[in-house]
C-alpha positions in Angstrom: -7.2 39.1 60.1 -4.5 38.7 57.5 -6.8 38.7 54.7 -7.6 42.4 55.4 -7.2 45.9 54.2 -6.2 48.3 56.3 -7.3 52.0 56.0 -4.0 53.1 55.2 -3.0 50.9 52.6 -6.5 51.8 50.5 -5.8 55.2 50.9 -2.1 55.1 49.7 -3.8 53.5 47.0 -6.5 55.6 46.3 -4.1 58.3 46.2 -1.5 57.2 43.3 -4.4 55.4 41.6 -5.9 58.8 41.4 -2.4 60.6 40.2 -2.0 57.6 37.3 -6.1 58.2 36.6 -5.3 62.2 36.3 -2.5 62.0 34.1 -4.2 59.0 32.1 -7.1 61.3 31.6 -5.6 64.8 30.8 -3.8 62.7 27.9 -6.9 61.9 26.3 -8.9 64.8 27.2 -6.2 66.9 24.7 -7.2 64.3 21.8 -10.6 66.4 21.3 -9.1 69.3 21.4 -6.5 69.2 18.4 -8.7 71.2 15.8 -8.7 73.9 18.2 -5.1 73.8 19.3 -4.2 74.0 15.4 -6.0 77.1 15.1 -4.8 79.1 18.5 -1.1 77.8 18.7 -0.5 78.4 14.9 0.8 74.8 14.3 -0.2 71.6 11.8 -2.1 68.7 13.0 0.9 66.4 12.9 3.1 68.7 15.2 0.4 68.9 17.5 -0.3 65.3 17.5 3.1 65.0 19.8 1.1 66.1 22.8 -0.2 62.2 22.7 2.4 60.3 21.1 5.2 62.0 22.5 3.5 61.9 26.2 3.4 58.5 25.5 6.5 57.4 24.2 8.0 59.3 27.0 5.9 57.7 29.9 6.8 54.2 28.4 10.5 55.2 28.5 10.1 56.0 32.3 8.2 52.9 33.2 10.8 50.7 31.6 13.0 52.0 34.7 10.4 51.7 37.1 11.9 48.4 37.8 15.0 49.2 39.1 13.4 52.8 40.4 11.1 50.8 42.7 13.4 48.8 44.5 16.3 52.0 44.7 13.5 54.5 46.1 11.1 54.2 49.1 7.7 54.7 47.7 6.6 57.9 49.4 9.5 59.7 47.6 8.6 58.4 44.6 5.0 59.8 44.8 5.9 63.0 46.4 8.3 63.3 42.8 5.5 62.0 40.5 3.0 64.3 42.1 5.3 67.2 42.1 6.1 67.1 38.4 2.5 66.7 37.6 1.2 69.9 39.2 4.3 72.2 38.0 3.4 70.6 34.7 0.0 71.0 34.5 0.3 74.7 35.3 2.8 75.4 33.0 0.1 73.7 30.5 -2.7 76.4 32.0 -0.2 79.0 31.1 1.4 77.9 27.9 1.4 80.4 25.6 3.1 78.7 22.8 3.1 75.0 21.5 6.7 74.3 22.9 5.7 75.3 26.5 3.1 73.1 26.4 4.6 70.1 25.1 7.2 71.1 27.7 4.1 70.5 30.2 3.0 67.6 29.0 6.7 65.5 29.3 6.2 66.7 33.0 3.5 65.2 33.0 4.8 61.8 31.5 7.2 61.3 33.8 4.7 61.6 36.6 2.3 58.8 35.0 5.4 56.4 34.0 6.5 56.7 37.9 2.8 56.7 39.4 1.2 53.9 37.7 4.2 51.1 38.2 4.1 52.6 41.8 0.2 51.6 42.1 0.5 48.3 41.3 3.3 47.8 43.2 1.6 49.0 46.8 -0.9 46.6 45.7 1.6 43.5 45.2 3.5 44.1 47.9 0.8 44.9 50.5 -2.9 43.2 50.0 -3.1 40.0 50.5 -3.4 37.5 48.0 -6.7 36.7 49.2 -7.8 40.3 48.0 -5.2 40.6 45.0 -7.8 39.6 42.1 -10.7 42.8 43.4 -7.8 45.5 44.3 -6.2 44.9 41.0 -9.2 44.9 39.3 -10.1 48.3 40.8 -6.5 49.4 39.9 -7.6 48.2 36.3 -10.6 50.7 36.4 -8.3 53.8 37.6 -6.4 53.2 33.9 -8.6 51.7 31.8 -11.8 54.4 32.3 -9.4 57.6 32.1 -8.7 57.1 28.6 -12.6 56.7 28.1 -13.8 59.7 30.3 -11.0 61.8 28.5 -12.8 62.6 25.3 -16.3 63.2 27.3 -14.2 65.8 29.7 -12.3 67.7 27.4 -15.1 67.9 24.8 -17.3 69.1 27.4 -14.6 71.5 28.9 -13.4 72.8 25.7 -16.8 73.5 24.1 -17.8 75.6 27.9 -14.5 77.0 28.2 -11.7 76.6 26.7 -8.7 73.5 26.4 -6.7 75.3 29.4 -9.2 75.0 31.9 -8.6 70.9 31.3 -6.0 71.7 33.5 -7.4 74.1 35.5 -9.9 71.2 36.7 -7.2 68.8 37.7 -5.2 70.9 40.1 -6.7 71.1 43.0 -7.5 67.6 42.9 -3.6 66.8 42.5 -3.0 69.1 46.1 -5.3 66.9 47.6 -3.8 63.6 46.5 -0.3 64.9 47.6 -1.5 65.4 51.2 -3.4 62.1 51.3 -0.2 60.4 49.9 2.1 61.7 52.3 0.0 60.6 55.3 -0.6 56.9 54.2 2.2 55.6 51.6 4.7 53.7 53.6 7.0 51.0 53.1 11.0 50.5 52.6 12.8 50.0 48.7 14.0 46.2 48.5 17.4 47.6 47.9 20.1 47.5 44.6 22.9 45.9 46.1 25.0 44.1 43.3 22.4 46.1 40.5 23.7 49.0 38.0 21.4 51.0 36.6 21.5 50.1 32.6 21.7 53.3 30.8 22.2 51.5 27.6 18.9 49.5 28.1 17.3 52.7 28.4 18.4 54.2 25.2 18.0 50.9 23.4 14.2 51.1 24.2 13.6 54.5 23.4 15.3 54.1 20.3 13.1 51.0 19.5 9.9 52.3 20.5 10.5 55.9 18.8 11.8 53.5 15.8 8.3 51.3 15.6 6.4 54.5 15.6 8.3 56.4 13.0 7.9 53.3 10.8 4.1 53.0 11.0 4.3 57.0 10.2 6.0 56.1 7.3 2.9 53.5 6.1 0.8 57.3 6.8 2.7 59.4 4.6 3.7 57.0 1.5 1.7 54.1 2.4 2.3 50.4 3.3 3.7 49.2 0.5 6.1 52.3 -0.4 10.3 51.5 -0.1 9.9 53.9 2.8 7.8 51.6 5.1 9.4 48.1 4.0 13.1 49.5 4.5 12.0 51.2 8.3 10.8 47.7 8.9 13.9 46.2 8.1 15.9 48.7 10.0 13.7 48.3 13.1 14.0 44.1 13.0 17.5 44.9 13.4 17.8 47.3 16.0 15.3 45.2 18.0 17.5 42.1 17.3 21.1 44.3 18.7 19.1 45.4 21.3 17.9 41.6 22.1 21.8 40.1 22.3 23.0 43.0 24.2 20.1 42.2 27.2 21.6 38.7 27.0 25.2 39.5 27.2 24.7 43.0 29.7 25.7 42.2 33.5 23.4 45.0 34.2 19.7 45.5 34.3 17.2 47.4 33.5 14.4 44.5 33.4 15.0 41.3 33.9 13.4 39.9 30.7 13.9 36.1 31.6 10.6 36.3 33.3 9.7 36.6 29.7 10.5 32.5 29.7 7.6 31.9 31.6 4.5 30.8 29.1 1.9 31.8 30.8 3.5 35.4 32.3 4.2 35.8 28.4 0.8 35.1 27.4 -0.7 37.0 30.1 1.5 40.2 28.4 0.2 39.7 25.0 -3.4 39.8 26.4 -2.4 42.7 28.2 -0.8 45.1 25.9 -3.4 43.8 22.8 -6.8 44.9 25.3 -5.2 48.0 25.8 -4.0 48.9 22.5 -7.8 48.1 21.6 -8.5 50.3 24.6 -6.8 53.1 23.4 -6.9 52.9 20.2 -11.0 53.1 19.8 -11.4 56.2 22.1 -8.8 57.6 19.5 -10.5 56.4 16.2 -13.9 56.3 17.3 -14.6 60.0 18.5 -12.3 61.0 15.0 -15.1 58.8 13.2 -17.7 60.6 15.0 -17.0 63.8 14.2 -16.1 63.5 10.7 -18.4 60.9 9.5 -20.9 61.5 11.7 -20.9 65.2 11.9 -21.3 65.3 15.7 -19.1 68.0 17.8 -16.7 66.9 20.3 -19.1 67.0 23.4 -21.0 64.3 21.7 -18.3 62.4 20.5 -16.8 62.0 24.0 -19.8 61.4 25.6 -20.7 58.7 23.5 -18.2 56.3 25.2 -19.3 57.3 28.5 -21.8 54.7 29.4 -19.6 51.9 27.9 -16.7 53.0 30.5 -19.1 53.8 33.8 -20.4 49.8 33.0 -17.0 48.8 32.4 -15.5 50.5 35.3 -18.4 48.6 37.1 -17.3 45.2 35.9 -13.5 45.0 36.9 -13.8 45.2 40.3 -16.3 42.4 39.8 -13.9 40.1 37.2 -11.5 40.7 40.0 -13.7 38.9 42.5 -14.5 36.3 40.1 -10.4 35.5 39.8 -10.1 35.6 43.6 -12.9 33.2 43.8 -13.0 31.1 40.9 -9.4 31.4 39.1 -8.8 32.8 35.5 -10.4 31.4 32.7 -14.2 32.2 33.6 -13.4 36.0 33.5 -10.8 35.6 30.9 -13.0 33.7 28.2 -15.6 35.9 29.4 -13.2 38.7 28.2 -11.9 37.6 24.7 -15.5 36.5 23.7 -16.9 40.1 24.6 -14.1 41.8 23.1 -14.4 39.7 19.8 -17.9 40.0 19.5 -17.8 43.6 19.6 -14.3 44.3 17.5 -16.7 42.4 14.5 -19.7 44.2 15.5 -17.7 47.4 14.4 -16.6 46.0 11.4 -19.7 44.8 10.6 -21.9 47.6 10.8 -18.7 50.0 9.8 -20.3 51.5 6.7 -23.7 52.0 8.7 -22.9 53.2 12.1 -24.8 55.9 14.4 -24.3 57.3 17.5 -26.9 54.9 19.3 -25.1 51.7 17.0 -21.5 53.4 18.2 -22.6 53.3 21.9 -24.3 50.1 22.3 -21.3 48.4 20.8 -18.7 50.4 22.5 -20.6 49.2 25.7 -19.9 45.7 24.8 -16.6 46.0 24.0 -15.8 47.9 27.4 -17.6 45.2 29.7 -14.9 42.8 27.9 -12.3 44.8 28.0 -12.6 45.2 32.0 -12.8 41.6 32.8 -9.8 40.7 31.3 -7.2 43.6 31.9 -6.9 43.5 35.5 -7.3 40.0 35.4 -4.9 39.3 33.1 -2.0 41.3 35.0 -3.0 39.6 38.6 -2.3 36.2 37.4 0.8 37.8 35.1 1.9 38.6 38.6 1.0 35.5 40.5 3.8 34.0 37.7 6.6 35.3 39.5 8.4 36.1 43.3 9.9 38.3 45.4 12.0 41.3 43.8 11.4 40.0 40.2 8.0 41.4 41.1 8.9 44.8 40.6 10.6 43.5 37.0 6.9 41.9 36.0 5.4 44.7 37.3 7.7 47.3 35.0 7.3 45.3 32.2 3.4 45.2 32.0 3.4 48.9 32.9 5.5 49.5 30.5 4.0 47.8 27.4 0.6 48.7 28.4 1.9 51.9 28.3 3.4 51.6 24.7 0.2 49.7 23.4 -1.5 53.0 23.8 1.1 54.7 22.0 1.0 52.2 19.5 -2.4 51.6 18.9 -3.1 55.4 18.4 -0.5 55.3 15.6 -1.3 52.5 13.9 -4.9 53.1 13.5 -4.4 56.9 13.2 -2.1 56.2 10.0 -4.4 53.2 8.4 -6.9 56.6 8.6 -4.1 58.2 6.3 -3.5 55.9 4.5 -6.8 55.0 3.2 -6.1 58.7 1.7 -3.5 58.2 -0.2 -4.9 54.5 -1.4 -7.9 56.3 -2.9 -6.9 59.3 -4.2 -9.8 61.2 -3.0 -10.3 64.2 -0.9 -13.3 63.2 0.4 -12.9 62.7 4.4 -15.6 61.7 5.0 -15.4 58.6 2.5 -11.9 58.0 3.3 -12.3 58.1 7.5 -15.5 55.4 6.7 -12.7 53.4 4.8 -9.7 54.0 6.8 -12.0 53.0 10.0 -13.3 49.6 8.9 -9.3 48.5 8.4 -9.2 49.6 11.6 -11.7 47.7 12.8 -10.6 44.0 10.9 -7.6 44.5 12.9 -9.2 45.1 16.1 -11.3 42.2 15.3 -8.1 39.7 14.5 -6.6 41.2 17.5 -9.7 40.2 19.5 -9.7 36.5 18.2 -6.1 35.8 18.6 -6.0 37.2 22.7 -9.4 34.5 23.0 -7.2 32.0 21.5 -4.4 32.8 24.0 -7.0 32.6 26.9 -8.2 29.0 25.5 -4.4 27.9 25.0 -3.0 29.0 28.6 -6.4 27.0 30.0 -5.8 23.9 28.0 -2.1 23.8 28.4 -1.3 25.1 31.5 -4.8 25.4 33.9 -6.7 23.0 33.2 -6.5 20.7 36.7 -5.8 23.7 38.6 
């Protein structure tokens, strides 16, 4: 039966899935728990602020190697590295008794979900059929799309019980059990790098660019968006992206091979992809923030809030997978951008007049959207594309999903400060409400222009197939 399963290959699976999902979720979890990190570790909000951007930034930087990683290493020694780091880090995290040892933890940490999660998707591409490829990578969908969700319910929870530390605690002996699962089932040989370098140079050019874009949206937080400060970073960071852009097209080496980017649909596929998930992230960033200050709940409230939006969710990708298998990409897709729209202006709407009941019945609607088009969107990304440039499409997505996260935290984090410095008052309460509904018209123009990429791709592309 060739359009099988096996056992093996859904527990090798299972057990990176779960190492991506842990390190997904412990990145979140720690968003809830900033107040109280300020206080114990004696730093500002902005220094401690780095434990999610700067776990970000770095697990971008990793994934943008996973391309040539993946086809240099056998996959079982890249999960028994991935998992490694992530336990040592995660205890030095329990134990950290300063805010350098625990960012030190937490870059661990990064490196483990920048290896695991391009590793998942790869055991997937390379090993279930593509009968099957539409449910498995819907269900691969769930593993990073409902971390970032359950994050704020679990480490409000945990941190109002216990204490942030024990966050970690919870995690560790799950991580033991995934390393043993993983080293029984995770097979399979690297294609090989004969005639590839590694690109060094492509790997500081990105992290320069994507430390670059975030330092210019901080920019728009401290002096605001039309200050010298943010027009001139702007400038700066067109033309780094622009050196970086003719030295990918002149280098005989590589780190991605971006000339999949010339494919129209794999490149509309990625915009849909990075855009849901920098909605994705960015709500269960701005949303339990609003909560808390505009809404006076505490942060077990605030996290839990989101949960019945991501168990539905988590429900409906496997599903939108199965609806790809059977009936191809635009049901689920459309499906997807109209959800997603619908409850992007929904928020902005009802911005000035929200409640926790409002909060979670639109949050719902925006997840169920969400899920049908994230893992739907990267299976027929990766139906674009062969052979070993699969590991490149696979690296790239990983990769700007990744960075959307990163991205969408900042940018919605510093519309929030910079609604401050627009009004001039010191109200927070008045300037999160007006900070937030920014937030949300860009979500919502966000929303409408991945629809309209959906529509396009069916029209110009799809249509007769």
């Amino acid at each position: 039966m060739k359009d099988t399963v096996s056992t093996r290959v859904k527990l090798s699976i299972f057990a990176v899935g779960l190492l991506s999902f842990t390190g997904i979720l412990i990145e979140t979890s720690m968003n809830v728990t900033f107040p109280t990190l300020t206080k114990e570790l004696n730093v500002s909000l902005g220094t401690v602020q780095w434990l999610t951007t700067g776990y970000l930034l770095l697990t971008t930087i990793v994934m943008s190697t996973t391309a040539y990683i993946l086809k240099k290493f056998d996959p079982l020694k890249i999960f028994i590295f991935a998992a490694s780091l992530c336990l040592i880090g995660s205890i030095i995290c329990m134990m950290a008794p300063n805010f350098p040892v625990l960012m030190a933890g937490r870059l661990l940490q990064a490196i483990a979900t920048g290896l695991s999660t391009p590793l998942m998707f790869n055991l997937i591409f390379e090993e279930v059929p593509p009968a099957k490829l539409g449910l498995y990578t819907g269900l691969a969908g769930v593993v990073i799309s409902l971390a970032p969700a359950l994050g704020p319910t679990y480490g409000g929870i945990i941190n109002r019980m216990w204490s942030w530390r024990e966050i970690f605690v919870g995690v560790i002996p799950l991580i033991i059990v995934l390393f043993i699962i993983g080293q029984l089932s995770i097979r399979g040989k690297a294609f090989g790098t004969k005639g590839i370098s590694f690109d060094y140079f492509s790997v500081i050019g990105l992290a320069i660019i994507f430390s670059m874009i975030l330092f210019t949206f901080d920019q728009a937080g401290t002096h605001g968006f039309t200050s010298s400060q943010f027009l001139l970073w702007i400038v700066v960071s067109i033309v780094v992206v622009l050196i970086f852009a003719w030295y990918n097209s002149q280098s005989k080496r590589q780190l991605i091979d971006f000339s999949i980017l010339k494919l129209p649909v794999l490149r509309l596929r990625l915009f849909s992809y990075f855009s849901l998930q920098f909605i994705n992230i960015g709500l269960s960033f701005v949303l339990p923030i609003f909560a808390q200050t505009a809404l006076h709940l505490n942060s077990a409230e605030a996290g839990l809030m989101l949960l019945p939006g991501s168990l539905l969710g988590a429900v409906m990708g496997p599903f939108a997978g199965y609806l790809y298998d059977k009936k191809g990409p635009t049901l689920p897709l459309v499906i997807s951008g109209i959800l997603i729209t619908v409850g992007s202006g929904l928020f902005l709407i009802k911005s000035e007049s929200l409640t926790l009941m409002s909060i979670t019945l639109i949050y719902l609607i925006l997840r169920i959207g969400f899920n049908f088009g994230f893992g739907t969107s990267l299976s027929d990304g990766s139906r674009q594309v062969q052979g070993a440039k699969k590991s490149d499409q696979n690296s790239l997505f990983s990769m700007m999903q990744q960075y959307a996260g990163s991205l969408g935290t900042n940018v919605l984090s510093v519309v929030i400060s910079a609604a401050a410095l627009t009004s001039g008052s010191n109200n927070s309460v008045v300037n999160t409400i007006s900070g937030t509904k920014v937030d949300f018209i860009i979500l919502t123009i966000l929303s409408v222009l991945v629809l309209g990429s959906i529509l396009y791709v069916h029209f110009k592309y799809q249509k007769n197939e």
